[in-house]
Chimera marker file (.cmm) of the C-alpha trace (Angstrom):
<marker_set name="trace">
<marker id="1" x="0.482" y="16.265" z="-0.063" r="1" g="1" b="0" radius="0.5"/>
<marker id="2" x="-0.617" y="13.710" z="-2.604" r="1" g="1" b="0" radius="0.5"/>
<marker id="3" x="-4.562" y="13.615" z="-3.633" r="1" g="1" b="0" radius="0.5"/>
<marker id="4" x="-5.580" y="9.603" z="-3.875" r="1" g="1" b="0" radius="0.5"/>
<marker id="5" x="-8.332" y="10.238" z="-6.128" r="1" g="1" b="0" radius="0.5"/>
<marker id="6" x="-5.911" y="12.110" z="-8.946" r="1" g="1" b="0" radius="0.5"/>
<marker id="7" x="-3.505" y="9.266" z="-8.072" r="1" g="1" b="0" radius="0.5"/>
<marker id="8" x="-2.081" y="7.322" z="-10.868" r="1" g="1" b="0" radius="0.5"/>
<marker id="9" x="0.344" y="5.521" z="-11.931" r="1" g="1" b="0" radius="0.5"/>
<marker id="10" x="2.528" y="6.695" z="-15.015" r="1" g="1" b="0" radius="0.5"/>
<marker id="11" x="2.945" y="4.592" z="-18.049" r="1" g="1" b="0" radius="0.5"/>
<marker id="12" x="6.993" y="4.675" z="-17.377" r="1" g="1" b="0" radius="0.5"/>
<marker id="13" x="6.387" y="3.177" z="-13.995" r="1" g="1" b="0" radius="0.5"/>
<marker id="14" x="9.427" y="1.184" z="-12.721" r="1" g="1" b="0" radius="0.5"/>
<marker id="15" x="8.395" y="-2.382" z="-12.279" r="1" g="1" b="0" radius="0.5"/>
<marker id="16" x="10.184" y="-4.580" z="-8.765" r="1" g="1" b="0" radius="0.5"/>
<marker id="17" x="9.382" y="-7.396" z="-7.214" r="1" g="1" b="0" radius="0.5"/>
<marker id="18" x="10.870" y="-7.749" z="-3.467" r="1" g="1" b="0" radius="0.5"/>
<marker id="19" x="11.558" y="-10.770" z="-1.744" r="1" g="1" b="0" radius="0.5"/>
<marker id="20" x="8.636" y="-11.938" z="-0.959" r="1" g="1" b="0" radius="0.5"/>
<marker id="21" x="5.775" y="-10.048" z="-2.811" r="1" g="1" b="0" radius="0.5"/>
<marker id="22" x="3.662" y="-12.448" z="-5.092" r="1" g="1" b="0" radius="0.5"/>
<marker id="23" x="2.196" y="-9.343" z="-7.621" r="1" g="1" b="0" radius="0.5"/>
<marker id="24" x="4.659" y="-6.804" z="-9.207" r="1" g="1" b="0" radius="0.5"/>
<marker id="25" x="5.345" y="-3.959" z="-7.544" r="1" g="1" b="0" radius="0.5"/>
<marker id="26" x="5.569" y="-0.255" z="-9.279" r="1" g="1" b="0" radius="0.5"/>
<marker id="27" x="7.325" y="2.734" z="-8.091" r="1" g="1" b="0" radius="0.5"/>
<marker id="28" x="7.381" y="6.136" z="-9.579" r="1" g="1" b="0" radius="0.5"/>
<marker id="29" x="7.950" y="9.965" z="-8.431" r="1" g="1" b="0" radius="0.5"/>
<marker id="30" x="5.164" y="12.085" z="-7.473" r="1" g="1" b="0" radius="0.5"/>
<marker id="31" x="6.435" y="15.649" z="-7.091" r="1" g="1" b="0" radius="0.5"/>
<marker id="32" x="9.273" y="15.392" z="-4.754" r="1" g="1" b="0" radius="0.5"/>
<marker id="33" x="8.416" y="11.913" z="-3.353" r="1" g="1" b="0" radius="0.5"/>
<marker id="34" x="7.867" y="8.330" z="-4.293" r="1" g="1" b="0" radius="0.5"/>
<marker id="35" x="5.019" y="6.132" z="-4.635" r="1" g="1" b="0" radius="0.5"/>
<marker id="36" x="5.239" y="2.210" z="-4.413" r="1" g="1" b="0" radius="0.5"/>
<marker id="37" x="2.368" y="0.643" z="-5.893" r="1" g="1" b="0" radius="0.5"/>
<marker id="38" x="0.605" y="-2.687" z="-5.874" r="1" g="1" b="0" radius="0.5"/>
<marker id="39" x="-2.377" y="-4.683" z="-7.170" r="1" g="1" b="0" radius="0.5"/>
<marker id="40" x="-3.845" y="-7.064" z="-5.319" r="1" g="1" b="0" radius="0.5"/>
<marker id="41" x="-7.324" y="-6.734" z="-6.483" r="1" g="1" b="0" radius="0.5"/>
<marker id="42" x="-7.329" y="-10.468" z="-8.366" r="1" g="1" b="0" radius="0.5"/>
<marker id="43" x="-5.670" y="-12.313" z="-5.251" r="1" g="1" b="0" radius="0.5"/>
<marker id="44" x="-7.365" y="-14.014" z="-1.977" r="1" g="1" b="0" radius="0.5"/>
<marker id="45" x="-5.930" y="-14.506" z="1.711" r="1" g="1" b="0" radius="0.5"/>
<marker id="46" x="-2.960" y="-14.102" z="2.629" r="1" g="1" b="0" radius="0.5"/>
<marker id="47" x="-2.151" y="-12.263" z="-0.493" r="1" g="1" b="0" radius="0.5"/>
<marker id="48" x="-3.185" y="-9.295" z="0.102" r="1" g="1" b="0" radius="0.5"/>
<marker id="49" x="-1.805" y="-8.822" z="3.928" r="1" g="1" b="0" radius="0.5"/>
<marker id="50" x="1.462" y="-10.203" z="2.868" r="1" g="1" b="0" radius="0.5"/>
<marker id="51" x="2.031" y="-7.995" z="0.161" r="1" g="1" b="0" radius="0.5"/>
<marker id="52" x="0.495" y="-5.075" z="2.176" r="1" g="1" b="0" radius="0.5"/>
<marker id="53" x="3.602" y="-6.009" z="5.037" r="1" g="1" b="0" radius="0.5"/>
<marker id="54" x="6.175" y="-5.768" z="2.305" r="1" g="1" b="0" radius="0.5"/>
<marker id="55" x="4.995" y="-2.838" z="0.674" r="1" g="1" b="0" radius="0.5"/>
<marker id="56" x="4.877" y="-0.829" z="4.325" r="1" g="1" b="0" radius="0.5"/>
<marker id="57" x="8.440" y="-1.375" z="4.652" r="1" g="1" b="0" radius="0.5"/>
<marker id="58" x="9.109" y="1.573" z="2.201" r="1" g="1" b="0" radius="0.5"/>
<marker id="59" x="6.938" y="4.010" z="3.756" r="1" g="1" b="0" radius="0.5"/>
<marker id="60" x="9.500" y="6.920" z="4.763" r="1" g="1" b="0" radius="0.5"/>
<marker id="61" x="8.626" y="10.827" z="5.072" r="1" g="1" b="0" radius="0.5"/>
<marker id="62" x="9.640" y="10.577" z="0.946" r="1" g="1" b="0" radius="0.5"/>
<marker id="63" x="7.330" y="7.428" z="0.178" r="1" g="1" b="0" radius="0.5"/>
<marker id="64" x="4.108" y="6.221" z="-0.153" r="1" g="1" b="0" radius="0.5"/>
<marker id="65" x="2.033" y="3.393" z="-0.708" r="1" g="1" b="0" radius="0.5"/>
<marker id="66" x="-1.146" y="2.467" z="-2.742" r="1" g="1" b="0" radius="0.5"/>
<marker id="67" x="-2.580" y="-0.491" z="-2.310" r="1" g="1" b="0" radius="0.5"/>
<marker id="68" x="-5.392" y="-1.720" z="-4.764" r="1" g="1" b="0" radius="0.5"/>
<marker id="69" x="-7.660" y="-4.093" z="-3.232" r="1" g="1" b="0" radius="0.5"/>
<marker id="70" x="-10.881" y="-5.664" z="-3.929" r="1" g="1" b="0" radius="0.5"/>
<marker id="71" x="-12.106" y="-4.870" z="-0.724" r="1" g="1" b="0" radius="0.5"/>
<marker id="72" x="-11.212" y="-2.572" z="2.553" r="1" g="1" b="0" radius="0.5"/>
<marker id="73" x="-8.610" y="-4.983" z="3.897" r="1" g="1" b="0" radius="0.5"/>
<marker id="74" x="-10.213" y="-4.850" z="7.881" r="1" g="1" b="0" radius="0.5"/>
<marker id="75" x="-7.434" y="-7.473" z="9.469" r="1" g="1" b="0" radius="0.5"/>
<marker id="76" x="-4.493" y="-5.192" z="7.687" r="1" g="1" b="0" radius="0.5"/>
<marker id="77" x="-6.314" y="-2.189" z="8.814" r="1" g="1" b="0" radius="0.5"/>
<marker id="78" x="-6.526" y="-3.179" z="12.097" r="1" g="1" b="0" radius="0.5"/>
<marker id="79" x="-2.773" y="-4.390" z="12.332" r="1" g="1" b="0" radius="0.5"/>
<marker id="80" x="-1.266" y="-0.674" z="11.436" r="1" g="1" b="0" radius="0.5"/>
<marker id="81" x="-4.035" y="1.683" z="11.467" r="1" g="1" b="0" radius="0.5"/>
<marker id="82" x="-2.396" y="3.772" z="14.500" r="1" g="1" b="0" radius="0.5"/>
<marker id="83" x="0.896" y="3.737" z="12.650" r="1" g="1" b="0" radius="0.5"/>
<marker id="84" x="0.059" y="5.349" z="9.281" r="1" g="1" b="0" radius="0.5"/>
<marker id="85" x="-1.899" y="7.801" z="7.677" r="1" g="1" b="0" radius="0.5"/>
<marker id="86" x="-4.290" y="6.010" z="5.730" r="1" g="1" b="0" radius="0.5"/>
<marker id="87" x="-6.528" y="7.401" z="2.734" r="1" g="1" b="0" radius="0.5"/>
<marker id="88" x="-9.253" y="5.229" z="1.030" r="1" g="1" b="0" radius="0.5"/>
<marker id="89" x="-11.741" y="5.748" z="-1.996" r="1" g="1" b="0" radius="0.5"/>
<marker id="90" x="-14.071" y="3.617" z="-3.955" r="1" g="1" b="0" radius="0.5"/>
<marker id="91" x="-11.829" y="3.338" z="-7.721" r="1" g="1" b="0" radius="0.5"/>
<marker id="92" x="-14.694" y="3.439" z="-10.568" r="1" g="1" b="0" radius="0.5"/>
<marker id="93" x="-14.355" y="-0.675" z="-11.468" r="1" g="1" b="0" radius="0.5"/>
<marker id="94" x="-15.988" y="-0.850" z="-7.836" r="1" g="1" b="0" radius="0.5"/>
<marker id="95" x="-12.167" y="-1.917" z="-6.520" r="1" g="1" b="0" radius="0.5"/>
<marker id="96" x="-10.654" y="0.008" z="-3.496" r="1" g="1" b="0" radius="0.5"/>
<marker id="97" x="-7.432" y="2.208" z="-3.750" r="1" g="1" b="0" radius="0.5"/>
<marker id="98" x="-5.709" y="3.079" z="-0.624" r="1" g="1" b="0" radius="0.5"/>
<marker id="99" x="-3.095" y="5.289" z="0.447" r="1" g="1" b="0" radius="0.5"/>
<marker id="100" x="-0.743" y="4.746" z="2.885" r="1" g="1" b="0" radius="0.5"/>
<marker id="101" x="1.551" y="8.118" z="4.220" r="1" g="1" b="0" radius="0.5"/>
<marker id="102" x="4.508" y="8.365" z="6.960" r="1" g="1" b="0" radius="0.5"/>
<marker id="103" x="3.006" y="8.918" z="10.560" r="1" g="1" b="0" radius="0.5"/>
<marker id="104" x="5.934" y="10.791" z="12.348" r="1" g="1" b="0" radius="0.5"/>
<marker id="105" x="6.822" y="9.153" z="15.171" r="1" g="1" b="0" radius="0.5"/>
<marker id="106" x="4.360" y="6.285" z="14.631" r="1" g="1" b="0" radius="0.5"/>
<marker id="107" x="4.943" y="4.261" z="11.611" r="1" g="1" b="0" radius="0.5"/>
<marker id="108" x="8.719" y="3.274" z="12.993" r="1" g="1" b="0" radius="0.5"/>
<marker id="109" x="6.473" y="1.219" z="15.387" r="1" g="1" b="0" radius="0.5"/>
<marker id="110" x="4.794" y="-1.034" z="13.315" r="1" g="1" b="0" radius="0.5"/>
<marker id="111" x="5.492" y="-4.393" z="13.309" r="1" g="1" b="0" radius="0.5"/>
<marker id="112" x="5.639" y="-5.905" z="9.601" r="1" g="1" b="0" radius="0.5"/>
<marker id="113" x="6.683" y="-9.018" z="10.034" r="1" g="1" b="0" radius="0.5"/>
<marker id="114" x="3.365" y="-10.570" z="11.699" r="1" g="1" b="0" radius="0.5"/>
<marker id="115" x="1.892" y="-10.788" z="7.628" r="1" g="1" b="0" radius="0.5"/>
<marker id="116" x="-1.076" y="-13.606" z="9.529" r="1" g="1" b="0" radius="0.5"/>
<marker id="117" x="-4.437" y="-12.780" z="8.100" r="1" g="1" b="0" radius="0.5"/>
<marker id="118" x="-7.754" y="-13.854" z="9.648" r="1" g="1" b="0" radius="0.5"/>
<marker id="119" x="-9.594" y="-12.976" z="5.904" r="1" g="1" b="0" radius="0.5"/>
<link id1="1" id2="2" r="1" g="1" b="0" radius="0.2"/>
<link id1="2" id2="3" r="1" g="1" b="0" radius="0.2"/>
<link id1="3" id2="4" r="1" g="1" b="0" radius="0.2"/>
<link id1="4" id2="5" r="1" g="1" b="0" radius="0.2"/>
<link id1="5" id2="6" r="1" g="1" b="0" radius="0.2"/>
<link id1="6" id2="7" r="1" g="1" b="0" radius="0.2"/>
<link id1="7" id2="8" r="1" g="1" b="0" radius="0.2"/>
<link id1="8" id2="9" r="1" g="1" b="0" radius="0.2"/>
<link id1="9" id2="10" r="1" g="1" b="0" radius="0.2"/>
<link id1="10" id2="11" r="1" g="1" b="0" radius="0.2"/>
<link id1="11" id2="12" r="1" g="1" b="0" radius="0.2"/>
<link id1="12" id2="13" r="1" g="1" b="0" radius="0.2"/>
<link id1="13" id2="14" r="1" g="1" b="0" radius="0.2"/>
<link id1="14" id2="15" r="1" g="1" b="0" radius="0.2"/>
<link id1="15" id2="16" r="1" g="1" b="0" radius="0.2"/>
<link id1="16" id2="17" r="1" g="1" b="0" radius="0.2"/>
<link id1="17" id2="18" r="1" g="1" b="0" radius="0.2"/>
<link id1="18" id2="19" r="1" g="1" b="0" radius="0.2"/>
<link id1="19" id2="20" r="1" g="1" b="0" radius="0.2"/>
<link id1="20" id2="21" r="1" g="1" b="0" radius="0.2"/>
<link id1="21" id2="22" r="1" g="1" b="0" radius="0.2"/>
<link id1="22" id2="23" r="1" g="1" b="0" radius="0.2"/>
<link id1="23" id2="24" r="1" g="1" b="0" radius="0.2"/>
<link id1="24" id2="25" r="1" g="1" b="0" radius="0.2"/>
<link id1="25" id2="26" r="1" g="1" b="0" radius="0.2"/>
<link id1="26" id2="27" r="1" g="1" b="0" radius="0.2"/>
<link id1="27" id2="28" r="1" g="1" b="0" radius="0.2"/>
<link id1="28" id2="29" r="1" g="1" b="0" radius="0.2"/>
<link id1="29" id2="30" r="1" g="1" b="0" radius="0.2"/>
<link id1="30" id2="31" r="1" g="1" b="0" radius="0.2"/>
<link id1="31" id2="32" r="1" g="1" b="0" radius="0.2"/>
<link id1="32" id2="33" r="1" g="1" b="0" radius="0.2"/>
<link id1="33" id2="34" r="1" g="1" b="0" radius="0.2"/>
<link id1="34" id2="35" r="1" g="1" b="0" radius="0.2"/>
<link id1="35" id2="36" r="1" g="1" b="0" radius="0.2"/>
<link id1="36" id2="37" r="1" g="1" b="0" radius="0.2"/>
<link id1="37" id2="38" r="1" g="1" b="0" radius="0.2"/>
<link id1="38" id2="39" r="1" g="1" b="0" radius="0.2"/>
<link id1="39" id2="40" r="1" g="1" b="0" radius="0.2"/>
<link id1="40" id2="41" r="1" g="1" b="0" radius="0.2"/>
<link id1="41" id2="42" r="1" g="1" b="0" radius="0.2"/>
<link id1="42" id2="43" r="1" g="1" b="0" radius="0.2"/>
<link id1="43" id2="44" r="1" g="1" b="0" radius="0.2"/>
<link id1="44" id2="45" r="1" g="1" b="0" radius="0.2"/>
<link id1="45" id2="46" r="1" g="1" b="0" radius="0.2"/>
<link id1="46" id2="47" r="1" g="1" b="0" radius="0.2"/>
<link id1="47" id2="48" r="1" g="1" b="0" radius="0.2"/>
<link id1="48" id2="49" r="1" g="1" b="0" radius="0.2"/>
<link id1="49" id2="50" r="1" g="1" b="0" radius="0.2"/>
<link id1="50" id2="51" r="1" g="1" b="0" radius="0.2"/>
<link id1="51" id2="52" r="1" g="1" b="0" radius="0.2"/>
<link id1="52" id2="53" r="1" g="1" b="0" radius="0.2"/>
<link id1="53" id2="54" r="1" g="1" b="0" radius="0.2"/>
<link id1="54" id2="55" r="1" g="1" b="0" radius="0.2"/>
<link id1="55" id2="56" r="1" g="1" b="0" radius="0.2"/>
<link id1="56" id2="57" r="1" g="1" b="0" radius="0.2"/>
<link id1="57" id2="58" r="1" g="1" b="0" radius="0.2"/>
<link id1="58" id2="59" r="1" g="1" b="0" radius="0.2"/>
<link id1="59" id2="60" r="1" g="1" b="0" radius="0.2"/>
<link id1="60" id2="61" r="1" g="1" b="0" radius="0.2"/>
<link id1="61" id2="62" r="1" g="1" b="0" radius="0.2"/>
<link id1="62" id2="63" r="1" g="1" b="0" radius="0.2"/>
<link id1="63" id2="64" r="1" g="1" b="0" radius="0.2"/>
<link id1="64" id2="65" r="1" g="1" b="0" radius="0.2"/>
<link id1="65" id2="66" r="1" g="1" b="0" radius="0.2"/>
<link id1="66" id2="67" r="1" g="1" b="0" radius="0.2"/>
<link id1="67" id2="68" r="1" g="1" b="0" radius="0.2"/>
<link id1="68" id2="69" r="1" g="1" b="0" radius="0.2"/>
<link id1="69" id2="70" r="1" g="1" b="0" radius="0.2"/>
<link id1="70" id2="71" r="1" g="1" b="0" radius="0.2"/>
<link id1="71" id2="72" r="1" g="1" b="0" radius="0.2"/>
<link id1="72" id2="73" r="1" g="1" b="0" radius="0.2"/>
<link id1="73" id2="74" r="1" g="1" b="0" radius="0.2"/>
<link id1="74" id2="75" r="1" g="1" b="0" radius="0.2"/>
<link id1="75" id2="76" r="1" g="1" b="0" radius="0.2"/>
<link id1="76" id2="77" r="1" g="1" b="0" radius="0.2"/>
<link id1="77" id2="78" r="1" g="1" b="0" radius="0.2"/>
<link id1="78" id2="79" r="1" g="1" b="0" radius="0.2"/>
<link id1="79" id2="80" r="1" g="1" b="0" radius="0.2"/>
<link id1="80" id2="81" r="1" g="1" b="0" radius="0.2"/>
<link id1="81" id2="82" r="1" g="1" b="0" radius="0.2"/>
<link id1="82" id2="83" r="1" g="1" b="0" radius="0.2"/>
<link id1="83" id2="84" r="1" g="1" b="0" radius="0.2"/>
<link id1="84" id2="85" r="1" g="1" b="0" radius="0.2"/>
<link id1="85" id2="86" r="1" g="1" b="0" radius="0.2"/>
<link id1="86" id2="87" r="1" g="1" b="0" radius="0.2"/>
<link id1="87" id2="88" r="1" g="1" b="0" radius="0.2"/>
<link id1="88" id2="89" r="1" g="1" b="0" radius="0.2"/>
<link id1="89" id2="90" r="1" g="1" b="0" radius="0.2"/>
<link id1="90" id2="91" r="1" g="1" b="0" radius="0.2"/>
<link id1="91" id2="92" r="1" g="1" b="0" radius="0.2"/>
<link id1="92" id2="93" r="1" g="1" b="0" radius="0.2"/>
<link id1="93" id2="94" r="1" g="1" b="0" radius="0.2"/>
<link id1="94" id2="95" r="1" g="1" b="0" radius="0.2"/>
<link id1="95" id2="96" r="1" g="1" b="0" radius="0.2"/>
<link id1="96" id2="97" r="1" g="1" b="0" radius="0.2"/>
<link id1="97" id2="98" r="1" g="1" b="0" radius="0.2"/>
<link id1="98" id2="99" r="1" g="1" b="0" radius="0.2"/>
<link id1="99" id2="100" r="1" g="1" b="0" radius="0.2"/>
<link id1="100" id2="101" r="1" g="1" b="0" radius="0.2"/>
<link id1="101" id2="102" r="1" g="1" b="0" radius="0.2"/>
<link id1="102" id2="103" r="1" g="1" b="0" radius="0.2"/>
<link id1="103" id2="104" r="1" g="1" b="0" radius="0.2"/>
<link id1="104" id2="105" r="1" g="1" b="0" radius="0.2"/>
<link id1="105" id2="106" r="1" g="1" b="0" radius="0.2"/>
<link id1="106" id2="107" r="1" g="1" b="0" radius="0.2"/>
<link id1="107" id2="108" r="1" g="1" b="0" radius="0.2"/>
<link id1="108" id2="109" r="1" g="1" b="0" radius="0.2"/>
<link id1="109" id2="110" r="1" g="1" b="0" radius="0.2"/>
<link id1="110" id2="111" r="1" g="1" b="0" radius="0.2"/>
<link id1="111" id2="112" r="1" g="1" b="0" radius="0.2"/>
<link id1="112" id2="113" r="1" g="1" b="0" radius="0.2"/>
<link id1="113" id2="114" r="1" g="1" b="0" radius="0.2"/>
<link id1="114" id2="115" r="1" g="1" b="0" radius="0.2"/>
<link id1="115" id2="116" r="1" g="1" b="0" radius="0.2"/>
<link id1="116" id2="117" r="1" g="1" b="0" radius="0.2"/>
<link id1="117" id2="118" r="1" g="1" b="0" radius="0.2"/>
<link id1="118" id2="119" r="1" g="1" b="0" radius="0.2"/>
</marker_set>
């Protein structure tokens, strides 16, 4: 089980950037599984929502997600919620980090490909 607020990302970090995805994307192994990582702390709507759909597309019983955001993102919240486990804290620069896990049974459901945002 991975602990969000011990959470970070390694120095040797392997750097990606998937079709799509307008900030770089970092993956690295936590224990057995992987984490995918993105920033998108410094970017406005869509940004965030778009790059949140990509990023999803990994999740797997193996992978997980963090997502740094300026804010709780409420519209991508409210898009998968039901589909993921989802683990959120307040990061000390006042940004928030959250964690997205593999739902069994729910998050091969979700549908990532409606990336709309209403802010």
């Amino acid at each position: 089980m991975l602990d969000i607020k011990s959470l970070e990302r390694p120095a040797d970090a392997k750097v990606f950037q998937p079709e799509g995805a307008t900030v770089p994307f970092y993956e690295y192994k936590v224990g057995e599984g992987r984490v995918i990582e993105f920033d998108t702390s410094e970017c406005g709507p869509p940004e965030p929502m778009v790059n949140a759909m990509i990023a999803l597309k990994y999740v797997d019983p193996n992978t997980a997600v963090v997502m740094i955001n300026h804010k709780k993102p409420m519209g991508l919240l409210g898009k998968i919620e039901e589909n993921y486990n989802i683990e959120d804290i307040k990061t000390d620069d006042g940004k928030v980090k959250l964690l997205f896990t593999y739902k069994e049974g729910e998050s091969e459901k979700a549908d990532l490909n409606d990336a709309a945002c209403a802010g």
